[in-house]
N, CA, C and O of each residue as an XYZ file, in Angstrom:
360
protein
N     205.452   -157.568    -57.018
C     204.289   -158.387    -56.720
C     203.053   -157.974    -57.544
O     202.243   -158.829    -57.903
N     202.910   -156.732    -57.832
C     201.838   -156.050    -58.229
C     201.803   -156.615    -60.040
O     200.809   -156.614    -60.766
N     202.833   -156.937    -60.311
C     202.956   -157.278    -61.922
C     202.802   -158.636    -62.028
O     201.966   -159.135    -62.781
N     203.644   -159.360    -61.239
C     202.850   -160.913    -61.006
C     201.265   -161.211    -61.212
O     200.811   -161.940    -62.094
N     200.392   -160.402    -60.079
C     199.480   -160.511    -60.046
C     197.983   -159.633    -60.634
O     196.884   -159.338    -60.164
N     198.719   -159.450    -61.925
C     198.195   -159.077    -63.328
C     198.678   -159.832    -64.457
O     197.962   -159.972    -65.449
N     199.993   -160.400    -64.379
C     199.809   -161.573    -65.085
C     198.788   -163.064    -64.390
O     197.962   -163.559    -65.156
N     198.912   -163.553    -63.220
C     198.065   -163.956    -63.311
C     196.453   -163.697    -63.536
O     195.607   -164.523    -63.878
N     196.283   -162.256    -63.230
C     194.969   -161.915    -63.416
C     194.465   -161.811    -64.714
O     193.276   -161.579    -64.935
N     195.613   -162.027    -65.900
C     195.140   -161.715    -67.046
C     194.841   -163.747    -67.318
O     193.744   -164.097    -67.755
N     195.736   -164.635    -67.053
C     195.590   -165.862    -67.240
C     194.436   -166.807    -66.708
O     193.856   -167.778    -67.196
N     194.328   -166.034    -65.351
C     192.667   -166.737    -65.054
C     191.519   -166.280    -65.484
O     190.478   -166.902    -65.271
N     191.563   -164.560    -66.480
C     190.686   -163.630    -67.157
C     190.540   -164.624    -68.535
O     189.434   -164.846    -69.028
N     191.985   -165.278    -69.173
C     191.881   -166.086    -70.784
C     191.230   -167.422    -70.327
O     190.691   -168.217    -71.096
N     191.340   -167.563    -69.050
C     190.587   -169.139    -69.025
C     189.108   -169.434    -68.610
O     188.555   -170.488    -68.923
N     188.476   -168.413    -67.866
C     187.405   -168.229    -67.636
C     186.162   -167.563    -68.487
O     185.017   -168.016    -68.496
N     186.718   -166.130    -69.365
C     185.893   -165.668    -70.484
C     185.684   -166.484    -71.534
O     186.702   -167.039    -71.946
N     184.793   -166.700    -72.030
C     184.865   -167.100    -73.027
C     183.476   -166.160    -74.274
O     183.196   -166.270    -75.467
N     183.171   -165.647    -73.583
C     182.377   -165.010    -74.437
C     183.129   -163.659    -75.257
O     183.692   -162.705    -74.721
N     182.932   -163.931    -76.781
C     183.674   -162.885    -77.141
C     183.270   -161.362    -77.245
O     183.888   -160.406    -77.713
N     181.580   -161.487    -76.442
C     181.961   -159.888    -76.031
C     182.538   -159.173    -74.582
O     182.691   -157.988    -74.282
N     182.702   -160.005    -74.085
C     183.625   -159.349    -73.105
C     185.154   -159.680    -73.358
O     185.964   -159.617    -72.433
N     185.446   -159.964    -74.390
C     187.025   -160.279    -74.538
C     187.621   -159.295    -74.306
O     188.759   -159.566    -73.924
N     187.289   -157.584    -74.370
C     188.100   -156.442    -73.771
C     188.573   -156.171    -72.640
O     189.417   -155.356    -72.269
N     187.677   -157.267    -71.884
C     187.955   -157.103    -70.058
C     189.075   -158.230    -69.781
O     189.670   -158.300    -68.706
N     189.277   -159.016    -70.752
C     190.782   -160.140    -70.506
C     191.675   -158.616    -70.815
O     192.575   -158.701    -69.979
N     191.832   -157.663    -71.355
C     192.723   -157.266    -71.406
C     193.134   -155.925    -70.714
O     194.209   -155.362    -70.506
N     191.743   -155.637    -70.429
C     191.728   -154.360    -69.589
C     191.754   -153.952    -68.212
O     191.943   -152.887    -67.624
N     191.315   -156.040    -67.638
C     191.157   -155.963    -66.360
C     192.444   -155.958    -65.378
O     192.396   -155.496    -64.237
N     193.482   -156.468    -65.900
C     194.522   -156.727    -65.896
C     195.870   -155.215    -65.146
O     196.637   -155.024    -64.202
N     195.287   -154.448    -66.569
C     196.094   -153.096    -66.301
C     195.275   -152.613    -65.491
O     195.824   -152.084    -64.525
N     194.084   -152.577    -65.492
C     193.759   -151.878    -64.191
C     193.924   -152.263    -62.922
O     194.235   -151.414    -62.086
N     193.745   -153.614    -62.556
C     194.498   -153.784    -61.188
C     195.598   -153.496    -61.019
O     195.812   -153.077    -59.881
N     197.154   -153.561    -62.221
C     197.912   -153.349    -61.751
C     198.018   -151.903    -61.196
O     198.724   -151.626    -60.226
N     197.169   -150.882    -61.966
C     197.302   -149.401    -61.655
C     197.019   -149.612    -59.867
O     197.699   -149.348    -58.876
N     196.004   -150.065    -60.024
C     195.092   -150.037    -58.262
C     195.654   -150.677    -57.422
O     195.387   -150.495    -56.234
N     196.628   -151.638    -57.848
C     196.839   -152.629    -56.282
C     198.463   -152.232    -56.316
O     198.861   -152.271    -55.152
N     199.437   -151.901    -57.135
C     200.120   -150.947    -57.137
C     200.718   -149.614    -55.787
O     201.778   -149.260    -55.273
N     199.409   -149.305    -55.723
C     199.373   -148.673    -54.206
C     198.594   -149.015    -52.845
O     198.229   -148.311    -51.903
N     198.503   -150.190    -53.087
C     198.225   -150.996    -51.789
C     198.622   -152.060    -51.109
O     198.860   -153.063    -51.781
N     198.811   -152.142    -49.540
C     199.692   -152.989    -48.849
C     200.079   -154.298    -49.490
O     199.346   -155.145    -50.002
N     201.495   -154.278    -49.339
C     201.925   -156.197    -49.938
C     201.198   -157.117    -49.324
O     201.224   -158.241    -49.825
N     200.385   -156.903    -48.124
C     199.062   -158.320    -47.932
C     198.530   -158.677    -48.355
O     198.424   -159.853    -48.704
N     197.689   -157.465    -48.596
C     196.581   -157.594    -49.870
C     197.116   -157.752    -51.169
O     196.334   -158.442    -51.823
N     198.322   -157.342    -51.976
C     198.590   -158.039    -53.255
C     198.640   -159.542    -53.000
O     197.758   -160.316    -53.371
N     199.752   -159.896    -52.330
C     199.764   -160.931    -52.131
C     198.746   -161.702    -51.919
O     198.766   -162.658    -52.694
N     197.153   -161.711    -50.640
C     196.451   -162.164    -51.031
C     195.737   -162.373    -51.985
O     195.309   -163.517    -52.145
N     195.381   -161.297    -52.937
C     194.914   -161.387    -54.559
C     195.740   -162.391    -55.563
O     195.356   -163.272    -56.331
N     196.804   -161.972    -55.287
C     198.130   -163.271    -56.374
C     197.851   -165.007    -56.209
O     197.820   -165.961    -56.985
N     197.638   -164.756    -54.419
C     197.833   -166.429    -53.674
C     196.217   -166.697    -54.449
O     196.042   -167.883    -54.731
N     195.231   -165.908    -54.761
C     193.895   -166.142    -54.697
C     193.409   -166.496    -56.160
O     192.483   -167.241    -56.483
N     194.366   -165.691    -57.048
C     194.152   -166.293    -58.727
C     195.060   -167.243    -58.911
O     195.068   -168.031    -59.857
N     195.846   -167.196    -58.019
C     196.733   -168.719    -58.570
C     195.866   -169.499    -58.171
O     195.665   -170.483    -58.884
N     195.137   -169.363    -57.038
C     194.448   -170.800    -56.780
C     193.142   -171.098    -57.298
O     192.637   -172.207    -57.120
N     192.533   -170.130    -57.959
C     191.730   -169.764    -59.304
C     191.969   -170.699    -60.275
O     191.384   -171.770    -60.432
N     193.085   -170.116    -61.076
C     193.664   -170.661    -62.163
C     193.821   -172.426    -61.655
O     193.518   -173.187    -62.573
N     194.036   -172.782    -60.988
C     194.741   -174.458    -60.429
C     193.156   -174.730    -60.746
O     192.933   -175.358    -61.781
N     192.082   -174.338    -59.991
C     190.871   -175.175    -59.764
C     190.333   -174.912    -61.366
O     190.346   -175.941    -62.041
N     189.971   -173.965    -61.909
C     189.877   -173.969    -63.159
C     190.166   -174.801    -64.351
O     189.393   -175.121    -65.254
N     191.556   -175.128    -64.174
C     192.633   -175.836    -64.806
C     191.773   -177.587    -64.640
O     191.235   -178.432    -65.356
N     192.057   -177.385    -63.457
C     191.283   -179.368    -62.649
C     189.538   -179.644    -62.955
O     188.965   -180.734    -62.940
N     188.978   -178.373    -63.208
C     187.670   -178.403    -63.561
C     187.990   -178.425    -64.894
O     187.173   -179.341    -64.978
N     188.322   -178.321    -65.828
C     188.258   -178.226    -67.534
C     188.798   -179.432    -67.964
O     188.559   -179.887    -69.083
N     189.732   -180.146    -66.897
C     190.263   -181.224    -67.249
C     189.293   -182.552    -66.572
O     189.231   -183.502    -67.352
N     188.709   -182.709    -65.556
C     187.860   -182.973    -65.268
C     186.851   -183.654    -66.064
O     186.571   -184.850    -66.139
N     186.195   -182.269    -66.846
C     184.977   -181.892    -67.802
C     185.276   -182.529    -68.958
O     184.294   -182.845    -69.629
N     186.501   -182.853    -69.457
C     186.677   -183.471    -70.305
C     186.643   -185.027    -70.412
O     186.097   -185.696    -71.290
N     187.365   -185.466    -69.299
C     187.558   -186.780    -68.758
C     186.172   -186.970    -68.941
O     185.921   -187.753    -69.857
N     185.013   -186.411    -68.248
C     183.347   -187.037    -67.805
C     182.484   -185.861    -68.680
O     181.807   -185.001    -68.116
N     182.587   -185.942    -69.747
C     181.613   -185.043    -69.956
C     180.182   -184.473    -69.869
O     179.743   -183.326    -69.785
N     179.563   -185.811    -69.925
C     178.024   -185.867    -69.068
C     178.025   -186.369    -67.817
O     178.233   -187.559    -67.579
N     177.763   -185.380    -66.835
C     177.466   -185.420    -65.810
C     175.962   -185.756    -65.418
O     175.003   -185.154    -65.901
N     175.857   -186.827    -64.447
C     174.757   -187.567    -64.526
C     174.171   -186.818    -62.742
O     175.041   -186.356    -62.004
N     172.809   -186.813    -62.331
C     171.653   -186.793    -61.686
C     171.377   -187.285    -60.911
O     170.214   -187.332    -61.312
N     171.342   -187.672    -60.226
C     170.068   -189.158    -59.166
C     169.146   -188.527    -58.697
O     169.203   -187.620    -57.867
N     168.308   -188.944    -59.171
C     167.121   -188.465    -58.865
C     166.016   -189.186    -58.032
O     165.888   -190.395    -58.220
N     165.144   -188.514    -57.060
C     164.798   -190.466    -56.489
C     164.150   -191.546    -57.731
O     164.234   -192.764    -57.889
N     163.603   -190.655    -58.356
C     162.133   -191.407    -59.204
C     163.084   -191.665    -60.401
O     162.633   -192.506    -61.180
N     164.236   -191.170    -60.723
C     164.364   -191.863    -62.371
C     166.374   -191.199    -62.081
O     166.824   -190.625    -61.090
N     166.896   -191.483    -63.002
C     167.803   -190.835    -63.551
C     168.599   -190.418    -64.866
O     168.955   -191.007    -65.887
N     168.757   -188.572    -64.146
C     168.568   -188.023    -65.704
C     170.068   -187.716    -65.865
O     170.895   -187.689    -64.953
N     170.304   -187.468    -67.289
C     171.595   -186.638    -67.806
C     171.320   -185.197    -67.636
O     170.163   -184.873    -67.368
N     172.255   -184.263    -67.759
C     172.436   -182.908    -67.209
C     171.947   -182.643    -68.902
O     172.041   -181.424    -69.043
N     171.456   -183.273    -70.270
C     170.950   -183.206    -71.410
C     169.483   -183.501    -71.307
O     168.769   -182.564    -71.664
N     168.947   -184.442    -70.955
C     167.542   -184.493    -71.059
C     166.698   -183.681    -69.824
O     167.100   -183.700    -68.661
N     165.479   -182.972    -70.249
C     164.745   -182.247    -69.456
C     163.831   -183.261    -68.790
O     163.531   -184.346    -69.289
N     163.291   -182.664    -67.255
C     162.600   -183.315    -66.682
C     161.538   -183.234    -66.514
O     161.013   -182.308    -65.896
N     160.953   -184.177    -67.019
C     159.343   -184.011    -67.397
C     157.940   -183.766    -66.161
O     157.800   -184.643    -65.309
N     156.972   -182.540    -66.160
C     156.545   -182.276    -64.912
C     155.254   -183.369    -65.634
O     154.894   -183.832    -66.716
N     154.789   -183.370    -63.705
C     153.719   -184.605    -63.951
C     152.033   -183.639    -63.670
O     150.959   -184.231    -63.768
């Protein structure tokens, strides 16, 4: 269980970073849980595993999503804005 849920921890680590200075922690974060959760109850792995899989799913549905609608629109009472134009103070 404990290796499962370092592969997923490394797959919801490649889909969420994107900044390439933390790209060391997609790879580091990974082995270190497995060291740590390794020696702790199969509940708790298991809850961590059940918890990046369901990470990874919403992630997955948000990026696909984001693509489908890419500007996400506002209502505003007085006007409506794009999540691109700033709102002008009066």
């Amino acid at each position: 269980m404990p290796v499962i849920m370092a592969i997923l921890t490394f797959i919801q680590n490649k889909m969420t970073i994107k900044d390439p200075n933390q790209k060391m922690m997609i790879y580091f974060m990974p082995l270190f849980m497995l060291v740590i959760f390794n020696n702790f109850p199969a509940g708790l792995v298991l809850y961590w595993t059940f918890s990046n899989g369901l990470g990874i799913l919403q992630q997955y549905l948000l990026e696909k999503n984001m693509k489908k609608h890419p500007a996400a629109t506002v209502i505003v009472p007085e006007k409506v804005y794009t999540m691109n134009q700033k709102r002008k103070k009066k």
